[in-house]
N, C-alpha and C positions, 0 to 999 in steps of 0.2 A: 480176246483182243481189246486194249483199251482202246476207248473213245477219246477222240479229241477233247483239250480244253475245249471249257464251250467260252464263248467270245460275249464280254459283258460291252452292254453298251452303253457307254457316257452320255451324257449329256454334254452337248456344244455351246458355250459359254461367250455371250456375244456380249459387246458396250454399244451403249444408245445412246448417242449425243443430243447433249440439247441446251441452249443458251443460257445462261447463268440470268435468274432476275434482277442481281446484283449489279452486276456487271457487264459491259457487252462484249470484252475482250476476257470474258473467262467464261469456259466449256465444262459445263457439268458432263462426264459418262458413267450411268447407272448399269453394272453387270447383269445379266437376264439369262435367262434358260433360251435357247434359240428352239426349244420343242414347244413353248410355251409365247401366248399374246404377252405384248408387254404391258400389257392393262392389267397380267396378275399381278405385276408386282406392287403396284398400292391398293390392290386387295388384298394382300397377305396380312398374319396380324403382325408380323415381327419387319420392316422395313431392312432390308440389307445395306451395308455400309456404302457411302458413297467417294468417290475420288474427286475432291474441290481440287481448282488448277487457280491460285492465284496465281497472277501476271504480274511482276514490277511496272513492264512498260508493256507498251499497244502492238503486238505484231500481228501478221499477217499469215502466220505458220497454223495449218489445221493441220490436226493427226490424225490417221486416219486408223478410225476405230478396230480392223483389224490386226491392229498393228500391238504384240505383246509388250506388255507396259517394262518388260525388263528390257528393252531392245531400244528406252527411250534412252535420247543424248540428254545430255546436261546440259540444261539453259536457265534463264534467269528464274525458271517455273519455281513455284515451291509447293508440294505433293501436302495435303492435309488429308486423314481420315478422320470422317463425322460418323459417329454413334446419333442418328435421330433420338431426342428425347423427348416422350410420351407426358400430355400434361399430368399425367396420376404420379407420374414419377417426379416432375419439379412441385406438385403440391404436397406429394410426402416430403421431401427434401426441403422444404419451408417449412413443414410442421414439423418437423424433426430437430428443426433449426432453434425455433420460435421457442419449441416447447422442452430445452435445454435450461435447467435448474442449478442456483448456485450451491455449493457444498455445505452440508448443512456444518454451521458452527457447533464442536464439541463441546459436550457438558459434562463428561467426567472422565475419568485415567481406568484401563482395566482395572490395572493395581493401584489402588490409593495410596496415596505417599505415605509416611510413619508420619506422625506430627513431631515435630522436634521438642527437644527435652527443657521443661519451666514457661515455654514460650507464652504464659499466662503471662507469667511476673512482667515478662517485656512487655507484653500488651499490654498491661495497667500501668508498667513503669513510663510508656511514650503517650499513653491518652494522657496522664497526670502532667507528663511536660507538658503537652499541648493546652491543656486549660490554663498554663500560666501563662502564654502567648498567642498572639494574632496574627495568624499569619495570610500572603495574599490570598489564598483559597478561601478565605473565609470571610471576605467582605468583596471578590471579583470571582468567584467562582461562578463553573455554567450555571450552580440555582441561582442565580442572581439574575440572569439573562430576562425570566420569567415574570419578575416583581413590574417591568417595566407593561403589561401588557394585560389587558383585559379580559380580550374572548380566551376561553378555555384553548382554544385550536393552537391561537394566534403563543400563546405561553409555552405549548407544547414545542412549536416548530421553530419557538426564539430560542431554546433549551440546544434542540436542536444544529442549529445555525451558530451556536455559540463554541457547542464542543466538533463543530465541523474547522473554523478558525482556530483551537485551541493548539492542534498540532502540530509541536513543533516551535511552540510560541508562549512567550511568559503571560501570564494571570491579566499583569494588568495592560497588555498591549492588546490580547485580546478581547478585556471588557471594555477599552474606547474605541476595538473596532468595531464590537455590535453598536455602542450608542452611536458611531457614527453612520452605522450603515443605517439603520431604524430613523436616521434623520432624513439619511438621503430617497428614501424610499417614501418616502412622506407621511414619518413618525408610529409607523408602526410595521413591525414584523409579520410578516403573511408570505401564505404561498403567493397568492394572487399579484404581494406588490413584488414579490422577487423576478415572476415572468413578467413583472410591466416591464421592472426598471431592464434599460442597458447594458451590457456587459461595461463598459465604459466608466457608469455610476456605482457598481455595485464593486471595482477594481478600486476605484480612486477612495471608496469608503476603508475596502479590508489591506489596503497598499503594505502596511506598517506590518504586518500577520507573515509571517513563515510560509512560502510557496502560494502568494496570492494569486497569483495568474491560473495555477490550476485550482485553486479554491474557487475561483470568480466562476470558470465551467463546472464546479461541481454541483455549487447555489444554483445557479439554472437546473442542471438536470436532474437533481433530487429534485427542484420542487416541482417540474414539470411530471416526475414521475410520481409523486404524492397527491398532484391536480387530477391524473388520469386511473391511479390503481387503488387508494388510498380515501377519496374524497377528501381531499387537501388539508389530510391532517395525517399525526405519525403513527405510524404503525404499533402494534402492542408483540411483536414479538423478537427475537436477536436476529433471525433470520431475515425477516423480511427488511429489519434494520440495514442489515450488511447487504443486503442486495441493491441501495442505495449509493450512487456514489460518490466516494471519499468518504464512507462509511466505516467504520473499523468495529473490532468485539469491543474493546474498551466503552467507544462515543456509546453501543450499541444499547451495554447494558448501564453505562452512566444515565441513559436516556429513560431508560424502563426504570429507575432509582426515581429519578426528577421528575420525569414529566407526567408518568404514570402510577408510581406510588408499588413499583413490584420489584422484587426483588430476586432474581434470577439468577445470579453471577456475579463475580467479582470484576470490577473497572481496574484493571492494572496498565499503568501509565510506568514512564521509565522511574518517578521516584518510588514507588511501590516495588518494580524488578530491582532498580537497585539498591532499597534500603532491605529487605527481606535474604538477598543474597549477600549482603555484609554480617546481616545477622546469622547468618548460617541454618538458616532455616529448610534449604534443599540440599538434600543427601549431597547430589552433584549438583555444582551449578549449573543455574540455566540460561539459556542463550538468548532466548525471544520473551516475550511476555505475554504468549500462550501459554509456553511452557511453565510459569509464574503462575499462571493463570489456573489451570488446571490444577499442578500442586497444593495452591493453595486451598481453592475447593475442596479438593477430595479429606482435607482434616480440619479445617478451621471452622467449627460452627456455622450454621447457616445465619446466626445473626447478629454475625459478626461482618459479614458479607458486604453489606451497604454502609457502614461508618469504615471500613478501612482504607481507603479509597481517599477520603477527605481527610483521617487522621495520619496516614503517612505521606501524602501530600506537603500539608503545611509541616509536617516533622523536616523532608528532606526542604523547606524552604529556610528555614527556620536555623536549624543544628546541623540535621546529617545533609549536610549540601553537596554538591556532587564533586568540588574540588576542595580539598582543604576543611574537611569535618571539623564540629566545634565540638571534638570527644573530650574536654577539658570540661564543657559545659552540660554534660552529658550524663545522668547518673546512669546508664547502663555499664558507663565505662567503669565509674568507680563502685559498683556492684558486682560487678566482674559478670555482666550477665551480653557481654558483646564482644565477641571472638575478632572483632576487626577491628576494634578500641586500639585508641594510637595515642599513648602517653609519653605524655614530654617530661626526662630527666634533666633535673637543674646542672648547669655546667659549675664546677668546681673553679673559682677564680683561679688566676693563675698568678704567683707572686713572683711577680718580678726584683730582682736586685739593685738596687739604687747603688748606681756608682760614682765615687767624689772623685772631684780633680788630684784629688792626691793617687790615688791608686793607679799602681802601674800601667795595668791594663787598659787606662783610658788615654794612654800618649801612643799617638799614629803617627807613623813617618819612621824613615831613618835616624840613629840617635846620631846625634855630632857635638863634636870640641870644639872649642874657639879659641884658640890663642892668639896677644898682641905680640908681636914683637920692636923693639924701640933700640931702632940704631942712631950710634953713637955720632956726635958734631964731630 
């Protein structure tokens, strides 16, 4: 003979009301075990979820607690469910936050590019132009920013401030906007004097510069961040550069070039991406000037590294300029050593016919006869 199910006993599931500290027209009810004091429930370790009742407006309606919450009408109430959260949990969730690392910048390709074919001849053939010319990089460029400035820090962080301005903006709009900013801040470039001055003074100096209004926030918070992490001076490596902001790889390793004296990487700016990809020097072209960046690395000598930067610079200022090349003026073009050389054939005059009044073809109109005729008295 079977035995009965045997009959399991639940637990009876009771809400405790109790006045909201927020609020005096909102009712917190906490769910409890009705076998159990309601004082276990904040001795437990885990807190059970609670039902908040925000109110729009003040009424006078209490529910009564054993009333099943599906049985409630619809009124202005609005139902929130809180997860309490434990302080270990919001101080992991800060330090988790805090302790969030930017990507470190790449320094080389798995597969290194192939170097392209004679690319010597080209490189001796554009350093040789350039020593016949001056171009702006070479009398307003960022080393220049440095000559103006004595303490070591102070040279470093004008180098700095200089190729943070550059982006985006010619040579020489941005070497009168450092001398003006260095004036406005009271004749010297420093961390110290960039958090004196103003947003106000530090705007109306770099006004003339490409996207001054976020530059002007960027000078504050690079140097606030150089004051605090840095001992207000600049950093020695690409990473910690770029974690700067309005930092870029280019300023990064132009910086580590100038102000440091190291040599890490190549500075690729847009005349460097686009005088390298005229020449045909990447299998595929490339799109961004990382990608520039890194090809070039992975085959061009390491010390060739630190002059290329300043020698195709003033080449794209100079000759290969970015509209209208001066490939006429150009010996790669008449070397046949530049696959994007753009020669101009002389047009063949055109001789025209010189036509006289006598020749037919130059009388227009209909032809007509004239006759007088003379009647008789």
């Amino acid at each position: 003979m079977s035995s009965p199910p045997r009959q399991v006993s639940r637990p009876t599931t009771r809400l405790s009301a109790r006045a909201s500290p927020y609020h005096s027209a909102v009712t917190l009810y906490e769910a409890g075990n009705a076998d159990q004091p309601s004082t276990s429930m904040s001795s437990s370790l885990k807190p059970s979820k609670r039902i908040k009742l925000e109110v729009e407006s003040k009424s006078t309606d209490v529910l009564d607690p054993g009333t099943p919450s599906t049985s409630l009408r619809k009124t202005s109430r609005t139902l929130k469910l809180e997860e309490p959260v434990s302080e270990e949990d919001t101080d992991s969730r800060v330090k988790s936050k805090s302790s969030k690392k930017t990507k470190p910048i790449p320094q080389s390709l798995e597969t290194p590019h192939p170097a392209p074919p004679r690319w010597k001849e080209v490189y001796d053939a554009i350093k040789a132009m350039r020593a016949q010319t001056v171009a702006p990089v070479d009398t307003m460029g960022c080393d220049r920013a440095q000559h103006k400035e004595d303490d070591p820090k102070n040279r470093r962080f004008a180098t700095l401030v200089s190729l943070m301005l550059s982006s985006q903006t010619k040579d020489e709009v941005t070497d009168a906007a450092v001398a003006k900013l260095r004036a406005a801040v009271g004749g010297t470039l420093s961390v110290a004097a960039i958090i004196s001055a103003d947003d106000a003074t530090i705007s109306d100096a770099i006004a003339k510069v490409g996207f001054w209004r976020r530059k002007t926030g960027y000078l504050k918070k690079a140097a606030l961040r150089l004051r605090d992490d840095f001992d207000s001076d600049v950093p020695k490596t690409v990473d910690e550069l770029c974690s700067l902001p309005g930092v870029g790889p280019k300023m990064a390793f132009l910086t580590l070039h100038v102000a440091w004296n190291l040599n890490l990487g190549i500075g690729v700016d847009v005349h460097v991406h686009r005088i390298t990809n005229r020449l045909g020097w990447h299998q595929r072209p490339t799109k961004k000037p990382e990608e520039t960046r890194l090809n070039l690395q992975s085959w061009l000598p390491i010390e060739f590294h630190r002059e290329i930067n300043h020698m195709l610079v003033g080449f794209g200022q100079t000759i290969c300029v970015p509209v209208g090349p001066k490939c006429d003026s150009c010996t790669l073009s008449t070397e046949g050593l530049c696959p994007s050389a753009r020669t101009k054939t002389p047009r063949s005059p055109v001789k025209r016919k010189r036509r006289s009044s006598a020749d037919p073809e130059c009388e227009s109109g209909p032809k007509m006869d004239i006759a007088i005729e003379f009647s008789g008295s």
